[in-house]
Every structure is written in C-alpha cells, then in structure tokens.
C-alpha positions as protocol buffer text, in pm:
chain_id: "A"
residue {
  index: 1
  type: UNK
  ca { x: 5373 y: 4361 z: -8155 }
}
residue {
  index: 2
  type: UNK
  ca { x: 5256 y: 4235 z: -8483 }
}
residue {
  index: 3
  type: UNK
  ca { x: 5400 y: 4535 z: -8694 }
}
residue {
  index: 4
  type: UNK
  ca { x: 5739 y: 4441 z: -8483 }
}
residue {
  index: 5
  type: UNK
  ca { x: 5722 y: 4098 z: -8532 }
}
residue {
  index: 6
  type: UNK
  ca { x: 5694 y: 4196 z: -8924 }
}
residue {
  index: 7
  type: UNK
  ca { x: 5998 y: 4428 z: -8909 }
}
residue {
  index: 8
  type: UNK
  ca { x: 6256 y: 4206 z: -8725 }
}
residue {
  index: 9
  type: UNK
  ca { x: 6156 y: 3943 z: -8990 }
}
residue {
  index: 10
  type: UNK
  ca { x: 6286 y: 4152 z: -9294 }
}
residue {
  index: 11
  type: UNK
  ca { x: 6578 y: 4247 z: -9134 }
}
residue {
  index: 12
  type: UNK
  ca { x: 6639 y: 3876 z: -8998 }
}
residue {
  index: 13
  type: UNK
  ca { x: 6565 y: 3816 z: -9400 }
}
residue {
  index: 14
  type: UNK
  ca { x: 6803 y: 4078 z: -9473 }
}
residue {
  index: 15
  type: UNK
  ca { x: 7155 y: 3951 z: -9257 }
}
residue {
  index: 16
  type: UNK
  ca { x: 7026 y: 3583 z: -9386 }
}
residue {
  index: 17
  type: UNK
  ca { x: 7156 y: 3380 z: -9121 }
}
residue {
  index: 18
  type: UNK
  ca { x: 7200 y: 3074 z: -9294 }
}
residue {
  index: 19
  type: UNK
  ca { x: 7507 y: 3192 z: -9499 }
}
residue {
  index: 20
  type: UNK
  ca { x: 7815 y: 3312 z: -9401 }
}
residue {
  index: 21
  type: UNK
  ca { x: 8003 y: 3563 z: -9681 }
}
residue {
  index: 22
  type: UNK
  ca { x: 8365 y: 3450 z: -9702 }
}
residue {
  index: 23
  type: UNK
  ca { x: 8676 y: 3645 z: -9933 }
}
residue {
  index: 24
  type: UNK
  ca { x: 8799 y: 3375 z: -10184 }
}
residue {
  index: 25
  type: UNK
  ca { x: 9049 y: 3494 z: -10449 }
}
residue {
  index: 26
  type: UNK
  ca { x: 8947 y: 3866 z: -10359 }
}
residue {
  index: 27
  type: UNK
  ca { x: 8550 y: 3770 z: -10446 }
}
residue {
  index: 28
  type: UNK
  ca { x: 8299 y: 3740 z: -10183 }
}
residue {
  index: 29
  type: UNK
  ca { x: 8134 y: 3418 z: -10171 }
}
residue {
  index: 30
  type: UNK
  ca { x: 7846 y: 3276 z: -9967 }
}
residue {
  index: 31
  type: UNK
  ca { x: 7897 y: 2940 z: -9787 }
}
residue {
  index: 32
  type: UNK
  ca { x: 7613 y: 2752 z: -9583 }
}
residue {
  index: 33
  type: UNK
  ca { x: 7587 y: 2818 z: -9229 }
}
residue {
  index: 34
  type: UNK
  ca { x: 7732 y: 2492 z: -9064 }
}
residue {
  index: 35
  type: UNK
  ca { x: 7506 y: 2532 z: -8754 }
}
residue {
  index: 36
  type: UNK
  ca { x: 7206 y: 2581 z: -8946 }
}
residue {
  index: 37
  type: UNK
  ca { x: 7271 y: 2329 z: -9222 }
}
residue {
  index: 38
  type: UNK
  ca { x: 6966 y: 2058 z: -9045 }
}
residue {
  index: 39
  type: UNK
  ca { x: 6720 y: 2331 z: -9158 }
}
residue {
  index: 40
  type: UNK
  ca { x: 6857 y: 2494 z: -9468 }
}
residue {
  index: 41
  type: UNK
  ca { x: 6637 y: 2561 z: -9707 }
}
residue {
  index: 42
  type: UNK
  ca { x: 6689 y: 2420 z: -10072 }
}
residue {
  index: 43
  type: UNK
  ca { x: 6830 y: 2603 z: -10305 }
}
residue {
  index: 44
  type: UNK
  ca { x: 6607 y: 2726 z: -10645 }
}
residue {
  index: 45
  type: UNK
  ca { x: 6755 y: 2581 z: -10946 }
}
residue {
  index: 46
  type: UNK
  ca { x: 6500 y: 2688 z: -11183 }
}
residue {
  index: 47
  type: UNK
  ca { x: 6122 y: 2787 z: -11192 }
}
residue {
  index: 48
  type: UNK
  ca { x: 5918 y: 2449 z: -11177 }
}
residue {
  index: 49
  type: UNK
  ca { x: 6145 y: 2410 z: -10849 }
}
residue {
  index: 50
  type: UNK
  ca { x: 5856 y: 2673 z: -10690 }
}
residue {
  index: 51
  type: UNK
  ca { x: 5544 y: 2486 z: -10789 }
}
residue {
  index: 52
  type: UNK
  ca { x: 5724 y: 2160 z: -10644 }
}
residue {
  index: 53
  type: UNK
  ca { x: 5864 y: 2311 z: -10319 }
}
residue {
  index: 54
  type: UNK
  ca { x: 5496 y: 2503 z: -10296 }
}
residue {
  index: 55
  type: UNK
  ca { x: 5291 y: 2168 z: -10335 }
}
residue {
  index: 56
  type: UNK
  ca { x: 5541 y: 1991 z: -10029 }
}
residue {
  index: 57
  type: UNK
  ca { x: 5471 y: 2290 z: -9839 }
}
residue {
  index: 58
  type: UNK
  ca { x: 5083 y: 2301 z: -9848 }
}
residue {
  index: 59
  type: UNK
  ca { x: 5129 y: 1879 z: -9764 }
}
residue {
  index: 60
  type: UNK
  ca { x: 5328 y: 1990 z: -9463 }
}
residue {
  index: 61
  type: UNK
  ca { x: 5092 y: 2201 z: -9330 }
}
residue {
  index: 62
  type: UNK
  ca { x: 4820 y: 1959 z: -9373 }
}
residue {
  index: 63
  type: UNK
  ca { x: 5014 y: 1702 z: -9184 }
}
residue {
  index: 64
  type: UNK
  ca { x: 5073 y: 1940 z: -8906 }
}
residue {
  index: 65
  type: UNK
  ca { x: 4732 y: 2027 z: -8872 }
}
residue {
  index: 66
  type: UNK
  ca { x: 4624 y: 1696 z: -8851 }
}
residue {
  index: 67
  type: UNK
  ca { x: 4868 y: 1622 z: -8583 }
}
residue {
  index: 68
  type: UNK
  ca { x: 4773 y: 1909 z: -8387 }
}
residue {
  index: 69
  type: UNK
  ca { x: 4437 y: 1809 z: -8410 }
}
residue {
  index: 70
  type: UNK
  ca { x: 4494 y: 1463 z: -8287 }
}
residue {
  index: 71
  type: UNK
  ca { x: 4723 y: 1626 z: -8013 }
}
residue {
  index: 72
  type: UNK
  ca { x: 4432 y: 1802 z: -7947 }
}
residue {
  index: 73
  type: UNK
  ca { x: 4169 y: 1506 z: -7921 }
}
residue {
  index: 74
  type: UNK
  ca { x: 4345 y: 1249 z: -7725 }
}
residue {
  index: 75
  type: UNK
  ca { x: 4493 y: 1541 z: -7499 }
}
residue {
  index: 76
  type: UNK
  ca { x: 4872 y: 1465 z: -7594 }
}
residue {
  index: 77
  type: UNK
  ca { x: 4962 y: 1695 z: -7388 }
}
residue {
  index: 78
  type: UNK
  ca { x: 5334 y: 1619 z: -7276 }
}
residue {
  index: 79
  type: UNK
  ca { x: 5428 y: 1521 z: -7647 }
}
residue {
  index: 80
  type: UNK
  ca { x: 5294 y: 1858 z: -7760 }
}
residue {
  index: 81
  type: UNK
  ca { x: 5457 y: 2028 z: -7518 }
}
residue {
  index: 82
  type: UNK
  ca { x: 5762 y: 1896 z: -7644 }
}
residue {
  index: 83
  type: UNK
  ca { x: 5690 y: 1959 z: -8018 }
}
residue {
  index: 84
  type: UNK
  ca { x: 5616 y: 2329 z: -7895 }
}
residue {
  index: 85
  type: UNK
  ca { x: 5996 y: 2343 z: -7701 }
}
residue {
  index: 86
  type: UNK
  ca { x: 6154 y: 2255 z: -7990 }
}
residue {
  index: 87
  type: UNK
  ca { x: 6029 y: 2449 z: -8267 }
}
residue {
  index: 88
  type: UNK
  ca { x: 6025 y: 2736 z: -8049 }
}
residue {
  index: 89
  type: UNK
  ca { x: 6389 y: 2668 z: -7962 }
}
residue {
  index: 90
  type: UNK
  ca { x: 6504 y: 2614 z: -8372 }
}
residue {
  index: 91
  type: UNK
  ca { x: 6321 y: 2922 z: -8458 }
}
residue {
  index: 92
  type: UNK
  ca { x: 6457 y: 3136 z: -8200 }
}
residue {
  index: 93
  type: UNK
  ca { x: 6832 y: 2950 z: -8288 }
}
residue {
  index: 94
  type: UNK
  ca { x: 6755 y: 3084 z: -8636 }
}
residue {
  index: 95
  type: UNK
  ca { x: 6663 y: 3423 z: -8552 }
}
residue {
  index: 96
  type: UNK
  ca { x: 6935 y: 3469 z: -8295 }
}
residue {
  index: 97
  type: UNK
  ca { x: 7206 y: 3364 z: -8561 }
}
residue {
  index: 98
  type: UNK
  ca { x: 7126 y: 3631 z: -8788 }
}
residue {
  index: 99
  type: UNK
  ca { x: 7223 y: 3911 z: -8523 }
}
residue {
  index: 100
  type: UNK
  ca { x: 7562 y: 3754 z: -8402 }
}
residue {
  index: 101
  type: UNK
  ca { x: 7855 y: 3677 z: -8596 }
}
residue {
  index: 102
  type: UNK
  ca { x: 7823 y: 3314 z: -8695 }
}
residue {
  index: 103
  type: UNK
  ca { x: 8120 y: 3106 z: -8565 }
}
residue {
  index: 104
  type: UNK
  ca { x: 8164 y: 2801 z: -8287 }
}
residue {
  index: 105
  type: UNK
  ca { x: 8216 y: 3097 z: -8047 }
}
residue {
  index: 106
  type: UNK
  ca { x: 7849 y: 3229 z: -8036 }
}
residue {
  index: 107
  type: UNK
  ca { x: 7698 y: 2911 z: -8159 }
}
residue {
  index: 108
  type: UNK
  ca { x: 7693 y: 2748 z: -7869 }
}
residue {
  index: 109
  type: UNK
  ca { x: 7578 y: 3033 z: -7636 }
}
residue {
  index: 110
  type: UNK
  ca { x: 7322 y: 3137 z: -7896 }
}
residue {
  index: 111
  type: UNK
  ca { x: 7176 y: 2759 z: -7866 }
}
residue {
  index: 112
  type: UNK
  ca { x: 7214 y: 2780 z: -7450 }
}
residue {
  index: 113
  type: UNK
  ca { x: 7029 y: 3105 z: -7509 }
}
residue {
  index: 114
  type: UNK
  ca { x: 6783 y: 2932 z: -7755 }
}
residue {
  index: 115
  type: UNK
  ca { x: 6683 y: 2626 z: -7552 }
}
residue {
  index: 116
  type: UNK
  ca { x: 6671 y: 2824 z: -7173 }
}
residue {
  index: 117
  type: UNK
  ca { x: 6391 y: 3108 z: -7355 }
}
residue {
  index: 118
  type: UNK
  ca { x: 6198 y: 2792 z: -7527 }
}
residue {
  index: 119
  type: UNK
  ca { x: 6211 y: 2586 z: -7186 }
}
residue {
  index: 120
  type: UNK
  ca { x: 6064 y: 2900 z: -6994 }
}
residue {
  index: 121
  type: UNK
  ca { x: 5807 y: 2977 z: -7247 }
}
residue {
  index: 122
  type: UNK
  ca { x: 5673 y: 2573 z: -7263 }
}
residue {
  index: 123
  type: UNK
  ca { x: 5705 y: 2462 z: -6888 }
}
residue {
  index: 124
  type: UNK
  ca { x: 5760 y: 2825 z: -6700 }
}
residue {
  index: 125
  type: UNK
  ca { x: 5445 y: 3014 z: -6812 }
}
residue {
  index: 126
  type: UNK
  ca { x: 5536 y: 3395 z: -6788 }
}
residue {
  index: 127
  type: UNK
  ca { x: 5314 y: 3622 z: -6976 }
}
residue {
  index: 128
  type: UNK
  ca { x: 5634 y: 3872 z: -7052 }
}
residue {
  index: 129
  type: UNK
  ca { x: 5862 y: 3569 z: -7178 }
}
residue {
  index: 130
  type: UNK
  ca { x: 5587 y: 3473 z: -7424 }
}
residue {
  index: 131
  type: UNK
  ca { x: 5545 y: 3780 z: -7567 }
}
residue {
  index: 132
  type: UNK
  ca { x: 5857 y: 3874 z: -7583 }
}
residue {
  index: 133
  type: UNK
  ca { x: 5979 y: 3561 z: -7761 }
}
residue {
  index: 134
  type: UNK
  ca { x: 5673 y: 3541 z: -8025 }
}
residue {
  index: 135
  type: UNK
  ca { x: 5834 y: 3850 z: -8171 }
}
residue {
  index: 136
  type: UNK
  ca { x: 6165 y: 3649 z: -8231 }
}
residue {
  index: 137
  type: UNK
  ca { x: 6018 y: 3269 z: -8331 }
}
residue {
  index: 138
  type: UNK
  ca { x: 5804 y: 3388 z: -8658 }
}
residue {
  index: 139
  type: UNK
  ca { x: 6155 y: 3558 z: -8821 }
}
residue {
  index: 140
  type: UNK
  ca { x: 6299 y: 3264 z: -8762 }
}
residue {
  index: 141
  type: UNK
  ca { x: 6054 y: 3038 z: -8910 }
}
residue {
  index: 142
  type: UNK
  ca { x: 5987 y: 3264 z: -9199 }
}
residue {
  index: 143
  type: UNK
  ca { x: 6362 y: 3272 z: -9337 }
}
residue {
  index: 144
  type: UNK
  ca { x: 6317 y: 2889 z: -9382 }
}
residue {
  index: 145
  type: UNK
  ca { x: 5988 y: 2913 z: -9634 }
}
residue {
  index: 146
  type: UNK
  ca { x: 6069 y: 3258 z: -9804 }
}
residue {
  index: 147
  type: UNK
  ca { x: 6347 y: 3132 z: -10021 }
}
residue {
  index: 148
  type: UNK
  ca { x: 6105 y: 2841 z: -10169 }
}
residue {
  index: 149
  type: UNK
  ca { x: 5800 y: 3062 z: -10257 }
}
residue {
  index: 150
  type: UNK
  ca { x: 5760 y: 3325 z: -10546 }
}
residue {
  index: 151
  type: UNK
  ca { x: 5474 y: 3578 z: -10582 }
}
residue {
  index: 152
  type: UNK
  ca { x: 5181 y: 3337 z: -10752 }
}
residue {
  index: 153
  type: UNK
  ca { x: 5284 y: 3066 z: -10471 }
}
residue {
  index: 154
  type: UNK
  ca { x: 5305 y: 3287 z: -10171 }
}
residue {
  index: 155
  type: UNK
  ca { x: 4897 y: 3453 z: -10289 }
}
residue {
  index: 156
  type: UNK
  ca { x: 4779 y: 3136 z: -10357 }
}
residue {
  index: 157
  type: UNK
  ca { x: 4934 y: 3025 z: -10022 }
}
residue {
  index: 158
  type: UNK
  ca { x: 4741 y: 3347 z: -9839 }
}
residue {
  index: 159
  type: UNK
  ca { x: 4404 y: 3279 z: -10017 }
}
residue {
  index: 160
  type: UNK
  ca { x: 4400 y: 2873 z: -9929 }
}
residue {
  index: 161
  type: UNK
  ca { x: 4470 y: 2946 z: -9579 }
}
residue {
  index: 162
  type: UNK
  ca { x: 4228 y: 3268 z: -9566 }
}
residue {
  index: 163
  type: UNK
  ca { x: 3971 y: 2991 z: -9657 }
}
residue {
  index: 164
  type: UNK
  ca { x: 4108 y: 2765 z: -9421 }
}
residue {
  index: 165
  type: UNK
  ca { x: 4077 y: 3013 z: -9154 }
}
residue {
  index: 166
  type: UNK
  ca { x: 3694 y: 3105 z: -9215 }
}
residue {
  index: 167
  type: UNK
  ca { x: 3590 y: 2772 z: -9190 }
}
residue {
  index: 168
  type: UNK
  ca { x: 3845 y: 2649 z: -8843 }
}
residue {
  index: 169
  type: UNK
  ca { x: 3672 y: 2954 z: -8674 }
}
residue {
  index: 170
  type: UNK
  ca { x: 3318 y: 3038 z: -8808 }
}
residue {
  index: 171
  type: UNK
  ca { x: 3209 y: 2671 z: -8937 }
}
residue {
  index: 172
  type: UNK
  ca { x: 3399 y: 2376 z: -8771 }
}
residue {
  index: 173
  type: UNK
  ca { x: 3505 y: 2614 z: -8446 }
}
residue {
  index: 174
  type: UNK
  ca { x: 3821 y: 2409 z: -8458 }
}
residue {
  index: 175
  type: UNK
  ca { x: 4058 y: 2685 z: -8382 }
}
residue {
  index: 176
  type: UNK
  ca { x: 3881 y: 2791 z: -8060 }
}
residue {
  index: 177
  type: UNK
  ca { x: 3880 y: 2430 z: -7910 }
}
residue {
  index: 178
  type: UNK
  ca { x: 4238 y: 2412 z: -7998 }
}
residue {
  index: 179
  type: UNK
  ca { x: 4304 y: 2724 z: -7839 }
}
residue {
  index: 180
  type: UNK
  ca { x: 4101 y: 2653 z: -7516 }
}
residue {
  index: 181
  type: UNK
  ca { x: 4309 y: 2325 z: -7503 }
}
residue {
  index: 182
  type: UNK
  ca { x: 4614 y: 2504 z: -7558 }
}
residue {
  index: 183
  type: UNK
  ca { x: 4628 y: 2774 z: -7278 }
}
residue {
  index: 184
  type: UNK
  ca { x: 4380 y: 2571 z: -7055 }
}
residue {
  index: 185
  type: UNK
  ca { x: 4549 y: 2214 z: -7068 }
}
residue {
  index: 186
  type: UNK
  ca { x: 4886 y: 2294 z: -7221 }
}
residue {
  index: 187
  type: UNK
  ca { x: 4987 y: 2648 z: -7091 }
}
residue {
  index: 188
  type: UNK
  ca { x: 5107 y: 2769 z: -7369 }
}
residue {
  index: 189
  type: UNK
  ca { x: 5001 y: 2940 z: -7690 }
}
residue {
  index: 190
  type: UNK
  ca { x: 5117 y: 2980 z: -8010 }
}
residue {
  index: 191
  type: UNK
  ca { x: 5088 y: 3367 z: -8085 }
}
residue {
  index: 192
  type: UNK
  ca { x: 5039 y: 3662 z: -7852 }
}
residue {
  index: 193
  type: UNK
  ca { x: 4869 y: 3614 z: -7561 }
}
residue {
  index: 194
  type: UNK
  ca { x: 4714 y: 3972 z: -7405 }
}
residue {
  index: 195
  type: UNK
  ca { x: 4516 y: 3928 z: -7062 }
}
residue {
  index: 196
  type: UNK
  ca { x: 4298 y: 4237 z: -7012 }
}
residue {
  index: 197
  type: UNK
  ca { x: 4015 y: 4306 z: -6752 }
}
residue {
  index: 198
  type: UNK
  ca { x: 3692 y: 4513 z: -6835 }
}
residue {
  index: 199
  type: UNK
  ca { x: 3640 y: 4882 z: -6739 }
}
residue {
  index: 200
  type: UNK
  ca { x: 3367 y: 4771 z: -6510 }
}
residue {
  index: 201
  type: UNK
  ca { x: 3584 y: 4552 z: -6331 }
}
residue {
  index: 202
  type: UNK
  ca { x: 3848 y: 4850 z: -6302 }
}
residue {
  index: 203
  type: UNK
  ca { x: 3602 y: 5083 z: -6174 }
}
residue {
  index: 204
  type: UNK
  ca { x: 3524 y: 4771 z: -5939 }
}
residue {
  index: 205
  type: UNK
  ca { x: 3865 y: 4734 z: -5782 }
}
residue {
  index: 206
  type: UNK
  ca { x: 3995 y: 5105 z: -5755 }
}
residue {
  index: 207
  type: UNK
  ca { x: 3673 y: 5156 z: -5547 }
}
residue {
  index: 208
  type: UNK
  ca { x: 3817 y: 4847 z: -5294 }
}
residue {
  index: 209
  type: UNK
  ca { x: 4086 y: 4886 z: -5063 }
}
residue {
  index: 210
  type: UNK
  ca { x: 4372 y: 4667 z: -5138 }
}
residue {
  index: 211
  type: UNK
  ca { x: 4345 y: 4495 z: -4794 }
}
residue {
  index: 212
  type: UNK
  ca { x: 4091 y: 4305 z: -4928 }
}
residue {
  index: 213
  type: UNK
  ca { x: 4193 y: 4248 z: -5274 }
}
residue {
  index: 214
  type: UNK
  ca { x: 4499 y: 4034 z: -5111 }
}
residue {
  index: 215
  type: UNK
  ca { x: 4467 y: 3644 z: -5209 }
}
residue {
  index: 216
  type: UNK
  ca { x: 4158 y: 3729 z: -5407 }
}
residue {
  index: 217
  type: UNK
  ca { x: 4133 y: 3584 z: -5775 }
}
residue {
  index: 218
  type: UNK
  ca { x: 4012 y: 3825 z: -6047 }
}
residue {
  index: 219
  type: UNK
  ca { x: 3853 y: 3684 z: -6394 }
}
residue {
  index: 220
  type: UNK
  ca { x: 4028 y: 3873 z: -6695 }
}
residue {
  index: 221
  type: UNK
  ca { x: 3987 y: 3830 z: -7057 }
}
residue {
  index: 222
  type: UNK
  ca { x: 4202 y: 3770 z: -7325 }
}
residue {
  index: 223
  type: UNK
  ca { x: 4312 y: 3867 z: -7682 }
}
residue {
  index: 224
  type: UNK
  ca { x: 4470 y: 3654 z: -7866 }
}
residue {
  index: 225
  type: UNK
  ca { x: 4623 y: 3643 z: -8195 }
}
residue {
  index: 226
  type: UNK
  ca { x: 4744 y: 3308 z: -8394 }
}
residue {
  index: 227
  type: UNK
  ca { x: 5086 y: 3265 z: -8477 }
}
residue {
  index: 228
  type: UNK
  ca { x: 4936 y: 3155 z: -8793 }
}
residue {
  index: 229
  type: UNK
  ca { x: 4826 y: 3500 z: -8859 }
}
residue {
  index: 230
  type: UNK
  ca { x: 5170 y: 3644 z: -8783 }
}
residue {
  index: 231
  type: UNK
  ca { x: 5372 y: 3389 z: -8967 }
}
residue {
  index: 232
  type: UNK
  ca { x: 5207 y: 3405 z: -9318 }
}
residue {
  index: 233
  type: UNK
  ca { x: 5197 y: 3775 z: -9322 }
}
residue {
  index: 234
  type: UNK
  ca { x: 5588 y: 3795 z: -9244 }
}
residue {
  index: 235
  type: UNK
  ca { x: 5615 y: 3540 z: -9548 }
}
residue {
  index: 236
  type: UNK
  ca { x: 5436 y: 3720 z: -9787 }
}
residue {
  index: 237
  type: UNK
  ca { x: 5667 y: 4061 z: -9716 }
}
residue {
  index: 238
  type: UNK
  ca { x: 5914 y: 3821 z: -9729 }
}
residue {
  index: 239
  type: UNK
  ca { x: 5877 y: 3710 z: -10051 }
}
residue {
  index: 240
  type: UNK
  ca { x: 5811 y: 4065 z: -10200 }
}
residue {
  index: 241
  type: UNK
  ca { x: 6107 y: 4171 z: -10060 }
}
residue {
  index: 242
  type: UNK
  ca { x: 6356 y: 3903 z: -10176 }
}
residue {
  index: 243
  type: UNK
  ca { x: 6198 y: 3975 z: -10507 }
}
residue {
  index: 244
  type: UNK
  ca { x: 6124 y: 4343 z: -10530 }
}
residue {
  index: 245
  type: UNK
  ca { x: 6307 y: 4492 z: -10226 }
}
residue {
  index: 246
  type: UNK
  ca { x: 6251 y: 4685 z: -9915 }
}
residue {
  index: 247
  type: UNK
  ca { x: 5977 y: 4932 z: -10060 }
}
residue {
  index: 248
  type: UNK
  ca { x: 5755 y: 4714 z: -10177 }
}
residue {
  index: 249
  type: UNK
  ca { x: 5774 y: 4447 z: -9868 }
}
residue {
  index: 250
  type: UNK
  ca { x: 5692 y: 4774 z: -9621 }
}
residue {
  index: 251
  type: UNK
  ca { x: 5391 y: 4809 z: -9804 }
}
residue {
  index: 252
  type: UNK
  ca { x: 5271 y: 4460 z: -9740 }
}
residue {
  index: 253
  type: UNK
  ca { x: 5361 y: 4506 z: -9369 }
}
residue {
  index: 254
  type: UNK
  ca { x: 5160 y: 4807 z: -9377 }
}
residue {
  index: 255
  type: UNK
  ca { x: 4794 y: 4639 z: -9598 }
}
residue {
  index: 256
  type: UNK
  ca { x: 4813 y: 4357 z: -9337 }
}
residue {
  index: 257
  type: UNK
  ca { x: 4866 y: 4557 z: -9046 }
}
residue {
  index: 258
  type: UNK
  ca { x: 4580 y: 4822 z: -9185 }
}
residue {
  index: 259
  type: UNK
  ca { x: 4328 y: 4460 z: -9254 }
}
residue {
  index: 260
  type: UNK
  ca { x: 4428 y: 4355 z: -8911 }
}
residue {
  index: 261
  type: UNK
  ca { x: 4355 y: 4680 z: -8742 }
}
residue {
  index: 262
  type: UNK
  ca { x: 4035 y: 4714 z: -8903 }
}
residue {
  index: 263
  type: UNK
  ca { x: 3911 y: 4341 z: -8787 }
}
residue {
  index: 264
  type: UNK
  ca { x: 4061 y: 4478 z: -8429 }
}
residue {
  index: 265
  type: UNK
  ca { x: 3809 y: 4811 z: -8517 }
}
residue {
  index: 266
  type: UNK
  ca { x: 3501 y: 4682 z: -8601 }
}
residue {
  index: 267
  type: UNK
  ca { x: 3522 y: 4312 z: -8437 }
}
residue {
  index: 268
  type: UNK
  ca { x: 3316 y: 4260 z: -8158 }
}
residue {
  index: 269
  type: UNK
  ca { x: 3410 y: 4178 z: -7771 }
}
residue {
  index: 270
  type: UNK
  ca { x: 3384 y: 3801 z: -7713 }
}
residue {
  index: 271
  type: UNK
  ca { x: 3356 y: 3663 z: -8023 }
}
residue {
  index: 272
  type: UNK
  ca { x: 3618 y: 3450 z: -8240 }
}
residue {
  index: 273
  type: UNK
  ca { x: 3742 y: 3620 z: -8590 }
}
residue {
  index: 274
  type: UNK
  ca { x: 3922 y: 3468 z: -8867 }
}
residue {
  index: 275
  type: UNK
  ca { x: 4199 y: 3730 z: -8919 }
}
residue {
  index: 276
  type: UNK
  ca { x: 4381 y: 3578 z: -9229 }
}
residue {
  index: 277
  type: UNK
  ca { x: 4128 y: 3679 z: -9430 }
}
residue {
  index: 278
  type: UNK
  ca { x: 4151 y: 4069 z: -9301 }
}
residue {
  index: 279
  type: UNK
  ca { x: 4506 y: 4010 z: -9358 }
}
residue {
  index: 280
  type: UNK
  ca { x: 4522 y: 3842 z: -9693 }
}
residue {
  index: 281
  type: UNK
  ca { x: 4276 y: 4141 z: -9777 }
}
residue {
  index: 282
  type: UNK
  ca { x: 4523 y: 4419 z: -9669 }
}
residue {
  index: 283
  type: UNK
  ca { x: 4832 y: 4263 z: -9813 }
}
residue {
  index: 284
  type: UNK
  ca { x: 4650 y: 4205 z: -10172 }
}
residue {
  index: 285
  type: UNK
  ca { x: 4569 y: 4628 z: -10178 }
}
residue {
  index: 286
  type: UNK
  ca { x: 4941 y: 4655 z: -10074 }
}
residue {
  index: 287
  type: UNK
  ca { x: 5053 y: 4420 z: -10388 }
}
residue {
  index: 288
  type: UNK
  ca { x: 4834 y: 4665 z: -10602 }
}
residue {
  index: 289
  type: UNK
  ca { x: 4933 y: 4991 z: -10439 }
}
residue {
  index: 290
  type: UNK
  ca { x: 5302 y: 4851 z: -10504 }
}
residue {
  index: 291
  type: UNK
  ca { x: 5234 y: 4771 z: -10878 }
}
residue {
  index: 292
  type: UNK
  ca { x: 5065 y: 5146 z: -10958 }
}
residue {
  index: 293
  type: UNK
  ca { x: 5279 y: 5339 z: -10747 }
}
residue {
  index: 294
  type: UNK
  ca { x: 5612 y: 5147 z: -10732 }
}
C-alpha cells in the first residue's frame, strides 16, 4: 500500500490538478483551477522564495503538532474528529480532481464524492474504507507542498523530522499515546491501519468448531504505519521529480520503500519503531544512486 500510495502521488503530480491547460491565440496556457483556488499553492518567483516558503512550512508543522498534542491531552475528541473530516475530505477533493476533467460538471460530484468517503472514514469506522482512502489523501496533500520545496529544503525537511521521529517514539513515547488515543478514543487513524491475529491464535480457532466461535470476541494485533511516514516520502519523490523527472523520483520510491522494508525485516513484534529515519535512510542512497547512475 505504501509503494501505491507513492505511485498515485506522481501521477496525481503529473495531471496537476490545480491547473487547467486552455488554447489562447493557438498557445497552450495554464490557468488556476477555480475549485481548488482556497488551497493553491504559491507560485515560485525566484530562489529565496524556497527558503521562505520552507521556514512557514516547518512553523506549520510545529503548530499542528502542538495542536494535536493538546487534542490529545484534554481528549478533544469531537473537534478532532472534525479537523480529521475535513482534511481528509480537501485531500481526497484534490486527488480526485486530478483524474476527472475539471469543470462545474464533475466538481460538484467529485466534492459529494469527497465529503461521503471522509464522513465514512471519521464517524463510520470500516477497516476497507480506511485503507482504501489513505492511498488517495497523501497525493492529495503532497501536490500542495511539492511546488514550494527544492532539493536542499525537501533533505533538510526529511532529516529534521527523522529526528523528530526518534525522539516522539523512542524518548518522549509521544507518538504511541497519540496513537492509542487515536484508534482507542477517536476511531480513526491517520495512516494504514492492518489488524492481524497471531499464528497461535490461528492454530487456536481452526481447531474450534464455529458453533462456538459465534458472538465470541477475539484479541488481534495491529500494524500500523503513520501517515507521516507516507506523506514525506511521497514529497521527497515529488520534488525529485518536478525537478529531475520520472527516473529519478522512481528511485526515491524505491530507497524508501527498500529502508521501510528493512525496518518491517528486522523490527521486532510489539514494539514501536521510528520509520522516518529507515525512510530518510533509503531515499538519501536513492538521491546518490540517481546522481552516479542518472
């Protein structure tokens, strides 16, 4: 699902939904997407604009954190809830508008469509809608910071957040309790969401009849992965292939799938990983394969 995730975000990248091309004079021009226009990104008007655009960025996601944080200590939970419907319904607005043609005709629908998969994934939990739907909201999201971040903004981006990551999960614990709190309290989770039950317990219940498993409550685990982990690994492709081109961005996909299948490898059942880090790791070797090879 990741590697998915990371392929319907370059070609969401690719149709960019927030312009529409247009014939004027026998030239093609590119005109803003009205229905898209709240959350256009700003255009680059020279270099400098990166560093400033970069340095609002990281102060977003500070402020975000904090909130969620808060969210999280007070138990917020109905005001989270709707913070979660509606960036889940703008990204997967975003997303959907790069697939259909944009005019008033699909805008609308798309939106209905939007809103009805974001209301079932906050208030209707449904393990297949949630999945399903993490694999459109990251694209989404991602075509909104891609255009404001070069290469030097987008590592040191990975490498502040890899740090960030080791110390919300193996210092602070952090990004556990907000987890917990999430599916526990909230119902709902920001990344994918995998219940799985052990091989014991299958051995267990194919040795029962099933007129006794009826009514009866089984304990399963779960693996998760952050949407956090998803996002900025879609953003640095992203950025390598608005810069460099298709090539290069698959082999980004392909160092931060490798650095999250190794941390999937060698990790160990039960216990909490930072996978930025992994991540960050893979899609650094895939910069440097792209630079020797490319």
């Amino acid at each position: 699902m990741f590697v998915i995730t990371q392929f319907i975000g370059l070609f969401v990248l690719s149709l960019d939904p927030f312009h529409i091309q247009t014939v004027v004079n026998g030239q093609i021009q590119l005109i803003e997407n009205p229905w898209l226009s709240f959350v256009q990104p700003p255009a680059i008007q020279q270099q400098s604009d990166f560093g400033m655009y970069f340095g609002s960025m990281i102060v977003s996601f500070v402020i975000a954190i904090i909130i969620l944080f808060l969210f999280t200590k007070y138990k917020v939970a109905n005001l989270m809830k709707i913070w979660f419907f509606l960036v889940v319904a703008m990204a997967l607005f975003i997303t959907l508008n790069a697939f259909f043609p944009k005019s008033i005709y699909f805008a609308l629908p798309l939106g209905v469509t939007a809103l009805t998969l974001s209301f079932f994934k906050t208030f209707k939990r449904n393990i297949i809608v949630h999945n399903v739907t993490e694999l459109f909201i990251y694209p989404g999201i991602a075509t909104v910071f891609v255009p404001i971040l070069n290469l030097w903004s987008v590592s040191i981006l990975l490498i502040v957040i890899s740090i960030y990551d080791m110390w919300a999960v193996w210092h602070s614990g952090i990004m556990q309790k907000m987890a917990a709190y999430q599916i526990n309290d909230l119902k709902v989770f920001g990344g994918f969401f995998i219940p799985y039950i052990s091989k014991e317990m299958r051995n267990k219940l194919k040795k029962m009849k099933k007129s006794k498993l009826k009514g009866k409550k089984i304990r399963a685990n779960i693996a998760l992965l952050g949407g956090g982990d998803i996002f900025f690994a879609l953003v640095a492709a992203g950025v390598i292939f608005k810069t460099n081109g298709l090539l290069p961005a698959l082999f980004i996909t392909a160092g931060a799938t490798l650095g999250l299948s190794l941390l999937l490898i060698f990790s160990e059942k039960r216990k909490s990983y930072p996978a930025m880090p992994f991540i960050t790791a893979g899609i650094f070797l895939g910069m440097l394969l792209t630079y020797f090879l490319l």
